[in-house]
C-alpha positions as CSV (number, residue, x, y, z in Angstrom):
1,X,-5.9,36.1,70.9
2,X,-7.4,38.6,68.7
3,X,-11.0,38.0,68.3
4,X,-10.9,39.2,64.6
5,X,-9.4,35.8,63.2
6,X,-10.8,33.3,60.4
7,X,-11.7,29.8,61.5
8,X,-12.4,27.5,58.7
9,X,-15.7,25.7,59.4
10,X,-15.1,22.9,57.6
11,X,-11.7,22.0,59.8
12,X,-11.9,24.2,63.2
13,X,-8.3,25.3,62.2
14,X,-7.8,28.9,62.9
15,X,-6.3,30.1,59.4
16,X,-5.7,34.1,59.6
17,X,-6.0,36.2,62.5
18,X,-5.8,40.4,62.7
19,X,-5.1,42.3,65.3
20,X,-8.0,43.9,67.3
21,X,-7.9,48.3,66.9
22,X,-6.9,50.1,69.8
23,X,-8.5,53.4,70.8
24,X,-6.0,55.6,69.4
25,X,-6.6,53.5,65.8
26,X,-10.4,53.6,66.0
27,X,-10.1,57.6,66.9
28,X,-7.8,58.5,63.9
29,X,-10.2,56.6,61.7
30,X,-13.2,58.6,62.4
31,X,-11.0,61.8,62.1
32,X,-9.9,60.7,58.8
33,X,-13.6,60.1,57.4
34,X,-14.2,63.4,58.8
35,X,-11.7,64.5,57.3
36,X,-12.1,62.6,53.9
37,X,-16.0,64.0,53.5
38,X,-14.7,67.7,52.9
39,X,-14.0,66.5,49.6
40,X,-15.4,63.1,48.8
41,X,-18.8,65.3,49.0
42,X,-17.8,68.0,46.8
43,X,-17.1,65.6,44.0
44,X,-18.9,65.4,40.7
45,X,-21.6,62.8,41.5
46,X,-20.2,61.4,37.9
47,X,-16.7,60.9,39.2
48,X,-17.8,59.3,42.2
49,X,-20.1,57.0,40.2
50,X,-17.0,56.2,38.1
51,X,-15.0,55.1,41.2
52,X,-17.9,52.8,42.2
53,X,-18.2,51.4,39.0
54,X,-14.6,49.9,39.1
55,X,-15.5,48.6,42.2
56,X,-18.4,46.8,41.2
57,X,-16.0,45.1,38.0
58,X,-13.8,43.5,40.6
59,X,-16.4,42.1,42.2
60,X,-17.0,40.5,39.0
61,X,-13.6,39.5,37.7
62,X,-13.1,38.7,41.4
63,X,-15.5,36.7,42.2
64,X,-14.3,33.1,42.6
65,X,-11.8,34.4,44.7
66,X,-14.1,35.8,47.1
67,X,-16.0,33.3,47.0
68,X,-13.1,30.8,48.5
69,X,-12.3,33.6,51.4
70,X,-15.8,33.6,52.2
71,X,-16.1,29.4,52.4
72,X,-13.0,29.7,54.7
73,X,-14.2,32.2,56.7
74,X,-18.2,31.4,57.2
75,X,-18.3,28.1,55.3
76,X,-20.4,29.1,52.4
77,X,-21.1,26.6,49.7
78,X,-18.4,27.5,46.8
79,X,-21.6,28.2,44.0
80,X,-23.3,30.5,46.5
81,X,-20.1,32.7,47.4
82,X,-19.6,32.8,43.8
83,X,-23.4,34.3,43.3
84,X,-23.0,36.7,45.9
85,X,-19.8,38.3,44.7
86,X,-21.9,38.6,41.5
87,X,-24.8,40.3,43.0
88,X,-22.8,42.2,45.3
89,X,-21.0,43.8,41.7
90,X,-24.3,43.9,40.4
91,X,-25.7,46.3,43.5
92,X,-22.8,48.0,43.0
93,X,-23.3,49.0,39.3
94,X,-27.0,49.5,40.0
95,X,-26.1,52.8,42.0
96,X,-23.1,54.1,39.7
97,X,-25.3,54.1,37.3
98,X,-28.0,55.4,38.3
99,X,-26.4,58.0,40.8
100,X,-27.1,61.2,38.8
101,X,-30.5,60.7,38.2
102,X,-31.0,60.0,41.8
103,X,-29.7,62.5,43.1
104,X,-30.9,65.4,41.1
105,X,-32.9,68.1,42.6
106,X,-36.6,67.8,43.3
107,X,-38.0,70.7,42.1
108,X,-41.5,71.0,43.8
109,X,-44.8,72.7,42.8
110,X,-45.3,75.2,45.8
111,X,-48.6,77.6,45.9
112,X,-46.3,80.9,46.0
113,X,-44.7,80.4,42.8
114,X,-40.5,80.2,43.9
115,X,-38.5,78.6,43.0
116,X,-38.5,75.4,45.5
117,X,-35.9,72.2,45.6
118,X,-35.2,69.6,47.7
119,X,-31.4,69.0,47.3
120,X,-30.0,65.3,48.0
121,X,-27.0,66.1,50.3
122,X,-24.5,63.8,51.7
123,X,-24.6,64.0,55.8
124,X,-21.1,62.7,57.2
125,X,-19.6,59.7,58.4
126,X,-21.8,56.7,58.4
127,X,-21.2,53.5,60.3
128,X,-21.8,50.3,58.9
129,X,-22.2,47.1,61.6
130,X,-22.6,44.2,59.6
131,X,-22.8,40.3,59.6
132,X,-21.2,37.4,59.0
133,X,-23.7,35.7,56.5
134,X,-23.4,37.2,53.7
135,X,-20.1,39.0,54.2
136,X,-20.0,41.2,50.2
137,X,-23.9,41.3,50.0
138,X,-24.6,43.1,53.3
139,X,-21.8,45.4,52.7
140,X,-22.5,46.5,49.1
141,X,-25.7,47.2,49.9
142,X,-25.2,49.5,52.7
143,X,-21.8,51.2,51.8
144,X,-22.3,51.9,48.2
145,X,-25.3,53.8,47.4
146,X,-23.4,55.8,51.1
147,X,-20.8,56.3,49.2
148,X,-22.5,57.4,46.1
149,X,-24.0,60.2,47.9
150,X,-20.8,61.6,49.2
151,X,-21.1,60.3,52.6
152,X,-18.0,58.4,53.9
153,X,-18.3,55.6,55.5
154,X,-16.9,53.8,59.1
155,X,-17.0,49.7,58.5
156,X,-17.0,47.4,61.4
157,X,-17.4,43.5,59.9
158,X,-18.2,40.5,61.8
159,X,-15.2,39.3,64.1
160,X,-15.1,36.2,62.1
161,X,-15.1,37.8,58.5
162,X,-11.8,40.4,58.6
163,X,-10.2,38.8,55.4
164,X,-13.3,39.7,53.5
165,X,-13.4,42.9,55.1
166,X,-9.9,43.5,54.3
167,X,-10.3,42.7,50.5
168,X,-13.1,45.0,50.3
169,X,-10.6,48.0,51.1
170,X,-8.3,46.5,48.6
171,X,-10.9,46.7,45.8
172,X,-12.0,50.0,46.8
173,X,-8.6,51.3,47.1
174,X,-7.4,49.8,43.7
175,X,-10.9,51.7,42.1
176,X,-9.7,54.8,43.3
177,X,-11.8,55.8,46.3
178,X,-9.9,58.6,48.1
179,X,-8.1,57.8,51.3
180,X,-10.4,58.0,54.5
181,X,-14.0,57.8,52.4
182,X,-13.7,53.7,53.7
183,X,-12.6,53.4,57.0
184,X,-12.6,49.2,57.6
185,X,-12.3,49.2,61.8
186,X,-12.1,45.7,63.7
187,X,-13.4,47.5,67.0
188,X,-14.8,45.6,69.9
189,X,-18.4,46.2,70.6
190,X,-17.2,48.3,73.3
191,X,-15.2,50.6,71.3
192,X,-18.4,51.4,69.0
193,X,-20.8,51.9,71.7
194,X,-18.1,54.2,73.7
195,X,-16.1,55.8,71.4
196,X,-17.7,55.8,67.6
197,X,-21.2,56.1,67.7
198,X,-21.5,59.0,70.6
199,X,-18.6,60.7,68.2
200,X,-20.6,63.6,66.7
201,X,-18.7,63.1,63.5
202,X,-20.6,60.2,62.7
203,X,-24.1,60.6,61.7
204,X,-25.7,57.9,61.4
205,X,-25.3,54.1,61.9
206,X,-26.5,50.8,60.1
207,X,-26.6,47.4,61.5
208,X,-27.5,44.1,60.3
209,X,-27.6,41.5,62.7
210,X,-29.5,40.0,65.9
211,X,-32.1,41.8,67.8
212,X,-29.6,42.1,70.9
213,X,-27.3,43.9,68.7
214,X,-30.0,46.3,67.1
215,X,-31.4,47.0,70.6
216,X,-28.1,47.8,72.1
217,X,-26.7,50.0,69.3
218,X,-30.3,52.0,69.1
219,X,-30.4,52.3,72.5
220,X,-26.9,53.9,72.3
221,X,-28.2,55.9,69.3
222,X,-31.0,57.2,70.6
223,X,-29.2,58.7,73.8
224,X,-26.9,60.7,71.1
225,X,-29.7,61.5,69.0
226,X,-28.5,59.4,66.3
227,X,-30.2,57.9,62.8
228,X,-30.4,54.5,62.7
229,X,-31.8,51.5,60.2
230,X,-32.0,48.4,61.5
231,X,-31.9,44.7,60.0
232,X,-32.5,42.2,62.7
233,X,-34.0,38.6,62.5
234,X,-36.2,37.0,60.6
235,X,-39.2,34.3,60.8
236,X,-40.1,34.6,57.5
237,X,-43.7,32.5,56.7
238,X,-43.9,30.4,53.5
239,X,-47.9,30.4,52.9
240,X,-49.6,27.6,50.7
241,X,-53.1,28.4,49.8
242,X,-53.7,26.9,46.5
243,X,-51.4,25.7,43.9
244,X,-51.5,23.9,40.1
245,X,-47.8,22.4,40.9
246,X,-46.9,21.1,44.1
247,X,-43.6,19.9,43.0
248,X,-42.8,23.1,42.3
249,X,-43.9,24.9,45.2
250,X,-41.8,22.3,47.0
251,X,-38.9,23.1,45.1
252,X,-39.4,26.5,45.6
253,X,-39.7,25.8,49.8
254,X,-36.6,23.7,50.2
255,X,-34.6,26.9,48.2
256,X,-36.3,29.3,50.2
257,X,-35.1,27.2,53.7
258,X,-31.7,25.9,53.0
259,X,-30.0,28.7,50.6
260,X,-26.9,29.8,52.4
261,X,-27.4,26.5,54.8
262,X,-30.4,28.4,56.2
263,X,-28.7,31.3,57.7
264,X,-30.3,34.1,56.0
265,X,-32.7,36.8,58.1
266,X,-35.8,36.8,54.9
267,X,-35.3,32.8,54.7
268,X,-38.6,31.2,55.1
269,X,-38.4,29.3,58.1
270,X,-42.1,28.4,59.0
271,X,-44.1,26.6,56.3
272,X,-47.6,27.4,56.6
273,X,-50.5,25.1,54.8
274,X,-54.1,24.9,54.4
275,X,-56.0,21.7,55.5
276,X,-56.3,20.3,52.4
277,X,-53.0,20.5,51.0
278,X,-51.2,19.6,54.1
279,X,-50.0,15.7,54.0
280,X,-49.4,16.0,50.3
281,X,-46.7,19.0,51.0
282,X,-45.4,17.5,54.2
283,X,-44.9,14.1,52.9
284,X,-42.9,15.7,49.6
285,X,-41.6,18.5,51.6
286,X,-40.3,15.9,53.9
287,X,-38.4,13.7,51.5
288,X,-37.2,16.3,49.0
289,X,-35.3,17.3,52.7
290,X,-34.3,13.6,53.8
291,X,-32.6,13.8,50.1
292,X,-30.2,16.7,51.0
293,X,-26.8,16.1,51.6
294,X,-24.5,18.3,53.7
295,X,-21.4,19.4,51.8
296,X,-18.0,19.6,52.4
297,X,-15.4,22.3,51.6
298,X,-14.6,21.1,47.9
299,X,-18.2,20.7,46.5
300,X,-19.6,22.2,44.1
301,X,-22.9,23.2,43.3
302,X,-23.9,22.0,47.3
303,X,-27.1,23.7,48.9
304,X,-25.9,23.6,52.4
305,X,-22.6,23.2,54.0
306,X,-21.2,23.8,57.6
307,X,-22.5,26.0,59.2
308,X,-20.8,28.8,59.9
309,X,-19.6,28.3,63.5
310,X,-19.4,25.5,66.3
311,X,-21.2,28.0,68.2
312,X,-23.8,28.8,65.8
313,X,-24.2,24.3,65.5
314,X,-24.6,24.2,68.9
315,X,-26.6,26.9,69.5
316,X,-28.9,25.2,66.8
317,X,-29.2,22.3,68.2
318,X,-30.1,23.3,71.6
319,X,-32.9,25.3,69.9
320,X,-34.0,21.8,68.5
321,X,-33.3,20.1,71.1
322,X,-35.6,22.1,73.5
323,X,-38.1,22.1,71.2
324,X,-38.4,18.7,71.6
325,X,-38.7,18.5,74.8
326,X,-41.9,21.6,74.9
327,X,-43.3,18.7,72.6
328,X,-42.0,19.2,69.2
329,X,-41.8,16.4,66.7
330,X,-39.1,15.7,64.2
331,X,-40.6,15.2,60.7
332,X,-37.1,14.8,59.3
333,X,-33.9,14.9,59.9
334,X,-31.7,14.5,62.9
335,X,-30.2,17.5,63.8
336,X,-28.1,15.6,66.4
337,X,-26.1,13.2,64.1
338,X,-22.7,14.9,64.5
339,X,-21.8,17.2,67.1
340,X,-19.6,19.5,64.3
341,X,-20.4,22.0,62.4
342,X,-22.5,20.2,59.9
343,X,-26.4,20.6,60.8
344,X,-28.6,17.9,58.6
345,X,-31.6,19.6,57.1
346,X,-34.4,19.2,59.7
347,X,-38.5,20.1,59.7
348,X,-40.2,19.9,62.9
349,X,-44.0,19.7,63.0
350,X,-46.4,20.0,66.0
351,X,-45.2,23.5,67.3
352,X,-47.9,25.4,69.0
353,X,-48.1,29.1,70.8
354,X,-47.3,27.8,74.1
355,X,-43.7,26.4,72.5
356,X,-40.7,28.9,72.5
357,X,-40.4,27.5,69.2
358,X,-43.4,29.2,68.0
359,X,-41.7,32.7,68.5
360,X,-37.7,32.4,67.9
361,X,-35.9,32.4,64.8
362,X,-34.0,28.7,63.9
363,X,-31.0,29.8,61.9
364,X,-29.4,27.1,59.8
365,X,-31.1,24.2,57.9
366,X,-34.6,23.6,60.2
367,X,-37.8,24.9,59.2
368,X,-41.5,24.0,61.3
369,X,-44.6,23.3,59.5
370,X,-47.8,24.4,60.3
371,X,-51.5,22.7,59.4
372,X,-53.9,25.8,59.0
373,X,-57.7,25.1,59.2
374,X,-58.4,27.7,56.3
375,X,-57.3,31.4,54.8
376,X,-57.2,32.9,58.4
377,X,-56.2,30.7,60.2
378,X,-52.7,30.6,57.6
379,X,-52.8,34.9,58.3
380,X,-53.2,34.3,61.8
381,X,-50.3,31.8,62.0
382,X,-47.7,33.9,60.0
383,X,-48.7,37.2,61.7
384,X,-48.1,35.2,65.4
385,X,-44.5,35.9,65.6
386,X,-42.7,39.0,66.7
387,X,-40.7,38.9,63.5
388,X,-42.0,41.0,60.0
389,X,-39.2,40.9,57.7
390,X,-40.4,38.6,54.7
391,X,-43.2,36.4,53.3
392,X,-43.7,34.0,50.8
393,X,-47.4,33.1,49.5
394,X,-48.8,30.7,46.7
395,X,-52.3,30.7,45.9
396,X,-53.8,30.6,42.9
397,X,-56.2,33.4,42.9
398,X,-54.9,36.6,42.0
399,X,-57.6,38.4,44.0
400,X,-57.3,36.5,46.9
401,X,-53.4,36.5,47.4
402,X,-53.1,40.5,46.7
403,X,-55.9,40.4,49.9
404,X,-53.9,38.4,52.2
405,X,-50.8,40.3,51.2
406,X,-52.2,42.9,52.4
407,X,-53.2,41.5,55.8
408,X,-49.4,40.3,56.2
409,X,-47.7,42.2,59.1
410,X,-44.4,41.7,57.1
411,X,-42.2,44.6,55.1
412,X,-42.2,42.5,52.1
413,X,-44.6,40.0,50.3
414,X,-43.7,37.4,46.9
415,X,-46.3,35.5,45.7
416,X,-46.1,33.0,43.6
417,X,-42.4,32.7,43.3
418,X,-42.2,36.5,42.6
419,X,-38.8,37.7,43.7
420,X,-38.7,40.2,46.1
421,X,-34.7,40.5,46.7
422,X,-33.1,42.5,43.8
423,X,-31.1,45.3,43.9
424,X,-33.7,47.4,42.7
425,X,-36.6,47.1,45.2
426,X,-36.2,47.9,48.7
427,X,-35.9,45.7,51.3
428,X,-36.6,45.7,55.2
429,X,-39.2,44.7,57.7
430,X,-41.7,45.6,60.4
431,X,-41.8,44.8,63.8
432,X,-38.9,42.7,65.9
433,X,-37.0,42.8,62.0
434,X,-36.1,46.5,62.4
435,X,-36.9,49.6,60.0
436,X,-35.5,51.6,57.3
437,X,-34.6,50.2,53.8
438,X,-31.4,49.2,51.8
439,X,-31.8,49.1,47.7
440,X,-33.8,50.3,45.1
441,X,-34.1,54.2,45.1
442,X,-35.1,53.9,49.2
443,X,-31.7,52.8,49.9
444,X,-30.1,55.9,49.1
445,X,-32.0,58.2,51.0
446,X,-31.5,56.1,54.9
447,X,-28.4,58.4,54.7
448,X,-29.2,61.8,52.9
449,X,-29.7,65.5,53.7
450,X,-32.7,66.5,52.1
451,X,-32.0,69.9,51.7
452,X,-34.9,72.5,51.0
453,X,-33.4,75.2,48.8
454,X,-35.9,78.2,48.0
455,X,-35.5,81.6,45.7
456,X,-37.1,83.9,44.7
């Protein structure tokens, strides 16, 4: 059995399966994204722009659709999948549009007088390693502003997401992207650490996913002298200083935890609280959660659904369950109600830094709360983890918050409710979450040749 199938969540029933690339097939892909950047690069940047553009209107008109493969294939709540092939247009636009003005020349000020550019310059083939979470979102926003350079681009999706992978191509194909610019390659892991990434056509390589993964494939990298940005876990803090609304910020937390049933690497996972404010968020943290309902595969509008394996469930669970047994406490929710895929929202209280709880990333529906003596004590708490992807801080001082911010060993910082997630700010970590940046302006330039170009 290949291991590129679709197995519906919601049912265990294996629903599409595609064949697994042999050698020769993962060889004559790279040859033809070689091939393919000759011209792709040479393109107007307006015509490429204009390819992407159609690209990002069928994610649009699309995007119910998508939304059903991706509920099939990773069980995402209908609503969300929905939003995300939204968004995922919405990146897409974001670069056609502005693809001209960022790439045009630098022209720098330089003490002898020349005339002295940078020149933003495709490099090659670029390979893309991406996750099954957010199967559209991760993938527009690495392959797209790629692409709008002129680089071409090597896709290899999660084993458990090839019918989204597959529609991608479709789109891009039906836009008019020329043959070869988007390779889609279900390769094993040992196929890209053996065959693709020491291939000196390719040039660089992104991955989203799990430390293990990111440490292999750098490692592999590194040895071939190869660029790579890196997305990797998350134990994103949600910091409670001060606050006028509680209700609100409490709103705000069970969002931030349970959006995509939890399995997001920025989803704040640890809720961090000053003294004084602690039973009252607990207590309303803690039913607002008892109040959540797992949904099926026909809801609409549910927060959190299956998760998106067995194997992810377990794995879950046995997270939980050891936690409990370090010491742990359950403040809500029993995690161990069903032994499927369906993970009731949990929050566990009375972690501490002996507990491997403290340090590892919970990925589904179960958060841990923290009591923190004062301001410190909250920045020493959220900085104890090897993780520093996100944060998430309400206080009601201005002055104060922008100070802590600052002493947050994380790549990004919302504060009050700020989003920090849009297509046109950058987004990445520190630390145990990786380096480089996708979106915004930053996103573009992981990738690019910046030439210097000099006359006299």
């Amino acid at each position: 059995m290949s291991e590129y199938r679709v197995t519906d969540p919601y049912t265990g029933q294996v629903v599409k399966e595609f064949p697994t690339a042999s050698d020769d097939d993962i060889r004559a892909a790279i040859e033809r994204a070689h091939t393919a950047h000759a011209t792709w690069s040479t393109t107007p940047i307006a015509e490429r722009a204009a390819v992407i553009a159609k690209a990002a209107d069928a994610f649009a008109a699309r995007s119910r659709e998508l939304a059903e493969i991706i509920r099939t294939e990773m069980g995402k709540p209908i609503d969300q999948g929905i939003f995300e092939a939204e968004f995922s247009s919405e990146i897409i636009r974001y670069y056609a549009d502005n693809a001209e003005a960022f790439l045009a020349d630098e022209v720098l000020e330089v003490r002898s007088g020349v005339d002295a550019r940078v020149r933003k310059a495709s490099q090659g083939v670029i390979l893309g390693i991406m996750p099954w979470n957010y199967p559209y979102y991760q993938v527009a926003r690495f392959a797209f502003p790629t692409l709008v350079l002129g680089n071409t681009v090597l896709l290899k999706h999660a084993p458990q997401c090839p019918w989204s992978a597959t529609v991608i191509v479709e789109i891009l194909a039906e836009a008019g992207l020329p043959a070869g610019a988007y390779e889609n390659i279900f390769a094993t892991n040992d196929q890209i650490g053996e065959l693709v990434i020491p291939d000196p056509r390719v040039r660089g390589i992104s991955l989203t996913g799990s430390e293990r993964a990111g440490a292999a494939v750098a490692e592999i990298a590194g040895r071939n002298l190869k660029k790579v940005v890196l997305e990797l876990g998350g134990s994103d803090p949600f910091i409670v200083l001060s606050t006028d609304d509680m209700d609100a910020v409490v709103e705000a937390a069970v969002e931030a935890r349970m959006e995509n049933s939890g399995q997001a690497c920025n989803a704040s996972k640890r809720f961090i609280v000053v003294d004084e404010l602690f039973d009252d968020f607990s207590s309303k943290l803690a039913a607002a959660l008892s109040a959540l309902e797992v949904g099926e595969a026909a809801d609409e509008g549910a927060l959190v659904g299956a998760l998106s394996s067995q194997a992810a469930a377990d794995r879950l669970r046995e997270q939980v369950g050891s936690a409990i047994a370090e010491g742990a406490q359950i403040v809500v929710g029993d995690v161990a109600e069903s032994g499927d895929t369906r993970v009731q929202p949990a929050l566990l209280g009375g972690v501490t830094e002996g507990m491997d709880a403290y340090r590892e990333e919970f990925f589904g529906p179960v958060g841990t709360i923290y009591r923190a003596k004062d301001v410190d004590d909250a920045v020493r708490i959220a900085n104890g983890t090897p993780f520093g992807l996100g944060s998430r801080l309400w206080c009601t001082d201005a002055e104060l918050a922008m100070a802590v911010a600052d002493r947050l060993d994380a790549g990004m910082v919302s504060i009050n409710g700020a989003g920090a997630e849009d297509y046109d700010m950058p987004f990445g970590g520190t630390k145990r979450s990786g380096f480089g940046r996708e979106l915004g302006p930053h996103g573009m330039e992981e990738f690019m040749n910046k030439k210097l170009i000099v006359a006299s």
